[in-house]
Structures are given as C-alpha cells and as structure tokens.
N, C-alpha and C positions, 0 to 999 in steps of 0.2 A: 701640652697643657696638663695631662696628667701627670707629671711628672712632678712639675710645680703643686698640685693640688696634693701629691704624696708628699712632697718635702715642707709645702706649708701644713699639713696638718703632725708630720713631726715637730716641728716648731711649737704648733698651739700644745701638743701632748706636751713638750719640756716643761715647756713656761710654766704649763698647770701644777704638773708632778713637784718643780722645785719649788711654786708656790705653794702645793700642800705639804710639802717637808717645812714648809717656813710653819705652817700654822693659822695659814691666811683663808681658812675657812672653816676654822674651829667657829662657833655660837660666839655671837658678841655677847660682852661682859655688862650687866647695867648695876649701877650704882645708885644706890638709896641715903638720903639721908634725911635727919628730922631735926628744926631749928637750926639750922644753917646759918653763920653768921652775919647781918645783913651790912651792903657797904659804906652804913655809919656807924659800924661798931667800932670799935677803938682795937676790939682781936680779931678785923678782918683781913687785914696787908698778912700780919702775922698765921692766920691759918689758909689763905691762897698759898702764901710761903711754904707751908708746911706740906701742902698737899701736890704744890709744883716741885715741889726739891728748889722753890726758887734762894737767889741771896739775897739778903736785905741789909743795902748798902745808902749810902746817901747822895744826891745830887742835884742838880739842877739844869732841864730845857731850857736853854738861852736862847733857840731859834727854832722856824717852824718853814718849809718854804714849801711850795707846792707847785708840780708842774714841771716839765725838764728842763726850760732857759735857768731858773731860779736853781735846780736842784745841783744842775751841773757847774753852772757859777760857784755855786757857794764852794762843791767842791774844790774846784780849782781856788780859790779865795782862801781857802783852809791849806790848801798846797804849799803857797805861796809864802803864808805867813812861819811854815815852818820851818825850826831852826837848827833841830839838832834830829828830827827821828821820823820818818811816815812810813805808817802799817796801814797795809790794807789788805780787803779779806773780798771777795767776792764771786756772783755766783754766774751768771750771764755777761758775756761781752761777745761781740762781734767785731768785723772790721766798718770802718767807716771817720765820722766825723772826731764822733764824741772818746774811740778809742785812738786815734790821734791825736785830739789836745790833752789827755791826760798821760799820753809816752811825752809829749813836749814838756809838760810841767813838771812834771817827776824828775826825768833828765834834766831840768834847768837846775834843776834841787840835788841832783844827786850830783853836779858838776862844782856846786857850793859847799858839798864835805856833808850835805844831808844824808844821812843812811836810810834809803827807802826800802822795803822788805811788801812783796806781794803776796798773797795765797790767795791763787786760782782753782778752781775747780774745772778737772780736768773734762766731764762731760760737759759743764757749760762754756768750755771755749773752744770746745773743737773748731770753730770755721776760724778760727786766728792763725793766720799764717805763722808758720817756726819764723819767720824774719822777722816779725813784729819783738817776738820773744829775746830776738838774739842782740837787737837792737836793744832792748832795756839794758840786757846782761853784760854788753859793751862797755857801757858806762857804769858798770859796778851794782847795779839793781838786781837787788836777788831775788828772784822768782820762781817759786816751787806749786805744783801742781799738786790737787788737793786729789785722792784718790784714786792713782791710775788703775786702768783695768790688771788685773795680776791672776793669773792662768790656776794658780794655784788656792783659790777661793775668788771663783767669778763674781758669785753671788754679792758679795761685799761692794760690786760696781755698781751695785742699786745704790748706794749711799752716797747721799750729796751734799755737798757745805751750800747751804741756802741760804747764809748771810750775807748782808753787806757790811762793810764797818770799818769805816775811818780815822785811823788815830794819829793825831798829830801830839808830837814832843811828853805826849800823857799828861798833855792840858785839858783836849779838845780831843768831842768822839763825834763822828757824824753818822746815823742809823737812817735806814731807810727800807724799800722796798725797789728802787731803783738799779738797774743793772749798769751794765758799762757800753753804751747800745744807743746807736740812731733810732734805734725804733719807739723811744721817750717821745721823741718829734713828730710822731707820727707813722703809722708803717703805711704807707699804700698799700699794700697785699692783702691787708685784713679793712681796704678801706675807711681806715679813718681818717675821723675830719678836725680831730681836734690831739694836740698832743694827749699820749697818754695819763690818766689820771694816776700819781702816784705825789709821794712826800717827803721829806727828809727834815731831820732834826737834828740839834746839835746840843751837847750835853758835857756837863763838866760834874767836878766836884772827884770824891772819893768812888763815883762808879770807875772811873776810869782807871784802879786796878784790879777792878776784876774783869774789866771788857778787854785789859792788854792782858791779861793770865789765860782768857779763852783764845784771842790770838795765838800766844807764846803755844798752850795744845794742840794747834791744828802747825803750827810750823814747824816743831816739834814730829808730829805724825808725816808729813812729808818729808822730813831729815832734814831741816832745816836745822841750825845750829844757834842757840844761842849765847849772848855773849855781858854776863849781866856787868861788865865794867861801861857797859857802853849803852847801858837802859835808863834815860833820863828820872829823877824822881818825882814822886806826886806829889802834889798838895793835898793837906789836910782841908776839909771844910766841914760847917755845920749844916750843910743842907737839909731838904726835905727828904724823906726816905724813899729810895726807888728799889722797886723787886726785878730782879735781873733772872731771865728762865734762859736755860741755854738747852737743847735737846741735843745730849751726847748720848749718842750708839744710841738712841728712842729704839723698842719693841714693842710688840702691841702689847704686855704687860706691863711697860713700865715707861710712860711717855709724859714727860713735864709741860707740855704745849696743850697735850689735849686736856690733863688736869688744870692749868691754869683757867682753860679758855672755857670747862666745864665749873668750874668753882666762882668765875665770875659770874656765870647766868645763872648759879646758885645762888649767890649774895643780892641779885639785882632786883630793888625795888618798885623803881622809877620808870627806867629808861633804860633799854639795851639793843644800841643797834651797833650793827656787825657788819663791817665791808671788809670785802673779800673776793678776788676774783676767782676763784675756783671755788667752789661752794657743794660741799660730798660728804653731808654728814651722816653720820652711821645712825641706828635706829634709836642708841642710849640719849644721844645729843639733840635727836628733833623733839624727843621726848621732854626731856629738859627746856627746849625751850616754847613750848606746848604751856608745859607747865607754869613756865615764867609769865607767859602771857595771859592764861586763866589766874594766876595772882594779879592781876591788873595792870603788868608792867606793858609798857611801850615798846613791843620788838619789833624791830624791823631788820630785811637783809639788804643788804645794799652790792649786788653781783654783776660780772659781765653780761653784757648784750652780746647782740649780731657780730660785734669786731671784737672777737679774741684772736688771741694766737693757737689756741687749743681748742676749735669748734665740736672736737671727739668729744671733748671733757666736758664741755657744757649740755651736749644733748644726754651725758648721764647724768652732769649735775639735774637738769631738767627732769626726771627721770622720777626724782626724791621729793619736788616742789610738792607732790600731792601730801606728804607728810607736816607737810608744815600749812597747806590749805586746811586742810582739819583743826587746826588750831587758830586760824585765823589771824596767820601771820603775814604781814605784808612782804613781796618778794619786789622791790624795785633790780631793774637792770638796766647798765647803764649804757647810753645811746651815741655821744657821737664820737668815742673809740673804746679803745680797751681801756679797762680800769685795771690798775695794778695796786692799789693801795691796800693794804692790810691793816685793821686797827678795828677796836673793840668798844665803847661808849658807854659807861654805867653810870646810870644815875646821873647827878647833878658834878660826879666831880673824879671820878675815877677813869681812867685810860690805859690800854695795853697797845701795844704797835712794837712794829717789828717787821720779822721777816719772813714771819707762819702764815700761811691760809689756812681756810679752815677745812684741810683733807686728809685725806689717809695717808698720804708722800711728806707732809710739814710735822704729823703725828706719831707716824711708825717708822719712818725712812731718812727723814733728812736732818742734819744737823741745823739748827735754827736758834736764832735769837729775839729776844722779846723784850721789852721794856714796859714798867706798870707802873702807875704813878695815879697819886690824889693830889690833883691839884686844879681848882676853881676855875682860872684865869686860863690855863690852857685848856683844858676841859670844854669852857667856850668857842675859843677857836677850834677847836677840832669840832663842837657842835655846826659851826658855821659851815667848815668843810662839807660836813656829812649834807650840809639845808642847798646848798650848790648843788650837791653831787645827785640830788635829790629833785631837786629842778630838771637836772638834766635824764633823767631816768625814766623809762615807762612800768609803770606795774601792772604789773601783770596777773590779771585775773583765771579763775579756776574754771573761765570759757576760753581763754586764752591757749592756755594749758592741753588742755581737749584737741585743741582744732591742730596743734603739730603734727608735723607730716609725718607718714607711715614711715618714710625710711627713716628720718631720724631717732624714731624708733627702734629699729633694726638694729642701727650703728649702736645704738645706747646699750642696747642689749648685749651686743658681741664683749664691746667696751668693757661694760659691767662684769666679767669676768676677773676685768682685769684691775677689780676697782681699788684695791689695797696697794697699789703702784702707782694709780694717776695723780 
C-alpha cells in the first residue's frame, strides 16, 4: 500500500509540474468591452468573425434530426447516396451495433469504386479492435489515426479531434455532436432510460469547401495523402451566410471557440440559452453571463443530470453552479439520460452548434468545429428542441445545491486540480 500511495503521488507531482510548464495556472484573463454589437446589427456575423478567427462562407441547413435511430439513418442515407467520395472525421466509437453498420456501408460503397477516407482519433477509439481497422483497410478504405501518442513530445497526446463531420462527393456535410457508439441508444451503465439527447444537421452550399480543407488538414497531419485529381468539384451557391470556427492547436491565449461562444453572450439581447453537457466555465465567462442576464436577457443552461458518462466532471461542473446562482441564472439538468447536444440560442434568430462544450478541453485542448448561422425558421426548431429538452429536466435550486453530499465534494475538489484537462 505504500508503495502505491508513493507511486501515486509521483504521478499527481507530474501531471501538476507539466501542467504548470503549460501555464494552466497562470490568473485567468477577463475581457471588457463597451457597446458590443447586438445580434441585430447588420456588423454582428462580421465582428464574432473577427473575434473567432471564424470564416464567413455561405450555405444552407437542409436538415435537422434528433435522437440516435434518426441521426444514425440519416448517416447511413447520406452513405448510400454517394457517388464518387466519403470523408469522415470523428471522435468516439466503440465496438458494437452502430460501428458495424457503418464498416457495412462504407464497404458496400467502397466495393462500387467509392473512395472513402476516415480520420479517427486515436484516444477516442482505443476499445476498437485492430480487426475492425484491418477489415476496412481490406477493401481499400483508408484509415488513419488522428494523434498517436509519440514519446518524443507526450504532452501533444492531450490534443484531440473532437469533431464529427461527414462529407459526401462535396455536395452534402452532415455535423453533429454524435459519436460512432451504441451508447446514442442508450447506455445501461450510466442508467439511462431514454436514448441519448443529441443532434445532427446536414448542410450544403459553398461551406462545403472549407469543411473538406479542415478535413484535407487533419489527413494531412496523420500522413495521409492527398490526391487533388480525384477531389470532386463544388458548387457555387447564393446562400445565406454561415460562420465556420474551427479550433486548430487552441491555447489558452488564443482559442476561437471560447471567443465565439464569449462574443455571443456579448451580442445577446433577447434570449440566450446554452446546452451543453459538460458545463466548466471559468470565472470571465459566468461573469459574462451574470451580466447578460442583469441586461434583461433570458439565459438559461440546459446541462447533464445523474446519467452522464463523466459523473467526475459533473460534480465540478456542480462546483461553479453557485457562480451563476448569483445572477440568477436558471441551471436545468437533464433527467432521463445523458444529454450530448451542444448548441447555443440567441435571440430570436441566431444559432451556433457543433462540436464544442462549454469547457476548458473544447477551449484550450481540443481541435473542434462549429457552425453559426441567422436564420428564423431554424432558429424555431432548435427553440422547440431546447422547450422538450426542457420538459424533461429538473432545476435545480440554490437549496438543491447545498444539500450535495460531502463526498462529491471531495471528488470535485481533487478533480478541480485538474480542471484545464476535463
């Protein structure tokens, strides 16, 4: 036992050490600004833009589906219908159902002269068997792992591809928050009773060459190879304008996600509510939205319950709730599974979603993508989502709060050390 309590407390001494060579307990930085432009100005896409590093390209959501039977169909439906190219990017898979029918489909497509190309992320598929892998590779599917661990700068193995993102022929992109995982359906270990809550969107137009250029850089970064005789072309459209954030190499000076997601609740008048299943905002960001709500806006969080997958992360999420009790901000969480959905609400007509939460891992550490858009009619439906998600949630009061048990306490605290990673 002692022996262990020596070697675990080398451990907790590393971790720290290379955590303060990162800088991950320098003073957080807070940001002031005055007449901020609100999200019916005509220079507000264009100054989030500026302040995200985002692009501003044009497009159109053609689709919205929610829920895993829907999300995973449509995948496969988007599979199916393509003809000449499928890219995909993502970040969680496991073995099971849902990562059998999409080697079936792929292979059915790759046996038709389809060229499919994958980038996985090497920490989030560790439980996939190399057979799985080798079975794609059989049938000419090239598959390359996104970040392997490398001896010679370990540290770099914190960094993760945390998107998802499907592209067919560079007609059709399909974003989401959804992994490649039976555990959409349901996980019984975390008891839930209801598939998990998440979303997926499908989008065309002129975004779709900059969502294959952030591909083409991660495939790229894994040695993948590419071959521009054999890159279908785009179409031109007039669409509406969409802001496209991507968080490459994010540091905590210079992070396009949290500027984004911090320049919304600047602009926001109205309405600003924010789902998110990890929810670890730092002291700039409660502050902000403190303040949003003393200007009269409507903020709400919309965050995990009892059934997550990370019950660590939630008792520090829980931790910070009193920062935002002070402001008298509503915290719903949600009750009959995990909630996975990520997405942002402003106002009467503005949307962000993607593949960021709202933490120190989607802000500092991980490679992530985002989509923003002004647009009325989906603006609606994603209000609809949010009035469901919202039904099904308990809020949680500032006696609530109080009455958590001592140990999760404890855990939160330990946790807390580690909170620029979770």
């Amino acid at each position: 036992m002692v022996i262990f309590i020596q070697i675990l407390f080398v451990i907790i001494i590393v971790i720290l050490v290379s955590l303060y060579l990162q800088g991950y307990f320098q003073p957080e930085k807070n940001y002031y600004f005055k007449n901020f432009p609100t999200s019916d100005s005509e220079y507000f896409g264009l100054t989030v833009a500026n302040f995200s590093d985002s692009f501003i390209v044009s497009g159109n959501i053609i689709n919205f589906w929610v829920g895993a039977n829907e999300i995973f169909q449509a995948r496969l439906n988007a599979i199916e219908k393509a003809k000449k190219f499928i890219q995909l990017e993502t970040y969680i898979m496991t073995p099971g159902n849902r990562a059998d029918q999409l080697a079936k489909a792929i292979i059915n497509k790759a046996r038709t002269g389809v060229k499919v190309q994958l980038v996985v992320d090497n920490y989030g598929v560790k439980s996939m068997p190399d057979s799985y892998w080798k079975n794609l590779k059989k049938e000419g599917i090239e598959v390359w792992k996104f970040n392997k661990f490398q001896w010679r700068n370990p540290l770099k193995n914190l960094r993760r591809n945390h998107r998802k993102l499907l592209i067919i022929d560079n007609e059709i992109a399909l974003i989401g928050g959804a992994g490649i995982s039976d555990r959409w359906d349901g996980w019984p270990e975390i008891g839930d009773q209801e598939p998990w809550l998440d979303y997926e969107i499908a989008i065309e137009g002129n975004v779709l060459r900059r969502l294959s250029g952030f591909f083409w850089q991660h495939w790229l970064d894994t040695k993948g190879v590419i071959d521009f005789i054999e890159i279908p072309s785009q179409k031109q459209d007039d669409s509406p304008e969409i802001l496209v954030t991507a968080n490459d190499y994010p540091s905590y000076k210079d992070s396009s996600i949290r500027s984004l997601f911090q320049t919304l609740i600047l602009g926001s008048t109205k309405r600003l509510w924010i789902a998110t299943p990890y929810f670890l905002p730092n002291s700039n960001s409660c502050r902000m939205l403190r303040d949003a709500k003393a200007r009269g806006v409507d903020v709400r969080m919309l965050t995990m319950g009892k059934h997550c997958d990370k019950p660590f992360v939630r008792k520090v999420a829980r931790e910070r709730y009193d920062k935002l009790f002070k402001g008298d901000i509503p915290i719903h969480e949600y009750q009959p599974s995990m909630i996975h959905a990520k997405m942002i609400l402003v106002d009467d007509d503005w949307i962000t979603l993607g593949s960021a939460n709202f933490d120190p891992r989607s802000f500092f550490q991980n490679d992530e993508l985002n989509l923003s858009i002004k647009n009325r009619d989906f603006a609606d439906r994603v209000e609809q989502f949010f009035m469901k998600a919202f039904e099904k949630s308990h809020l949680i009061t500032i006696e609530d709060w109080h009455k958590r048990p001592f140990g999760d306490r404890l855990v939160a605290a330990f946790w807390s050390l580690f909170y620029w990673q979770l």
